[in-house]
Residue, then its C-alpha position, 0 to 999 in steps of 0.5 A: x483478494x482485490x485492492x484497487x489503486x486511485x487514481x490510477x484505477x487499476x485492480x491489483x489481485x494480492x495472494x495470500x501473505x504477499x504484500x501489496x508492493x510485491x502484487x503490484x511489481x508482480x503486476x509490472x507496476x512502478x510503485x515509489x519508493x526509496x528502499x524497495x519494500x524495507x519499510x524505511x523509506x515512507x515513500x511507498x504509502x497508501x491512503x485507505x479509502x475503503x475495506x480498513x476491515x481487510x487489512x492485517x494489523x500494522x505492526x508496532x514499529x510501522x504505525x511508529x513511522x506512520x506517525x510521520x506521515x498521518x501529520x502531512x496525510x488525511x485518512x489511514x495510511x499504511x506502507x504498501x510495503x508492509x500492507x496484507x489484505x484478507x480481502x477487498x481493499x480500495x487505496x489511493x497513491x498518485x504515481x504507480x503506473x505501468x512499467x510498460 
């Protein structure tokens, strides 16, 4: 499975029941984030832009805290640390770049 991430536009290939965080520091990208894929922190969010039909369902206690966020940020907003694709996905999260 493809997501691709705007505006770096880069590709990043997900394997099955890895989360999207985990492909892309598999990848060697930076992603921000404070608690390093634990769900806390809010920090690593991604806007949906296209592909809402390839995502596994947000659990309960993640769509609570993005809550916090849809108030600050148009669109569907997922945790990149908690997202898992079934198929191709287009995000949006200014900040992820190559570790180099």
């Amino acid at each position: 499975m493809r997501v691709h991430v705007r505006p770096g536009n880069f590709d990043l290939d997900v394997r099955a029941a890895e989360t999207l965080i985990e492909a892309a520091w598999r990848a060697g990208y930076y992603w921000p984030t404070i608690c390093q894929g634990q769900g806390s922190c809010l920090q690593c969010f991604v806007v949906i832009d296209t592909g809402a039909a390839n995502l596994v369902p947000a659990e309960d206690w993640e769509n609570v805290l993005l809550t916090d966020i849809a108030e600050f940020v148009e669109g569907d907003v997922r945790l990149a640390c908690q997202l898992r694709v079934t198929g191709d996905v287009v995000v949006t999260r200014p900040g992820v770049t190559p570790l180099v």
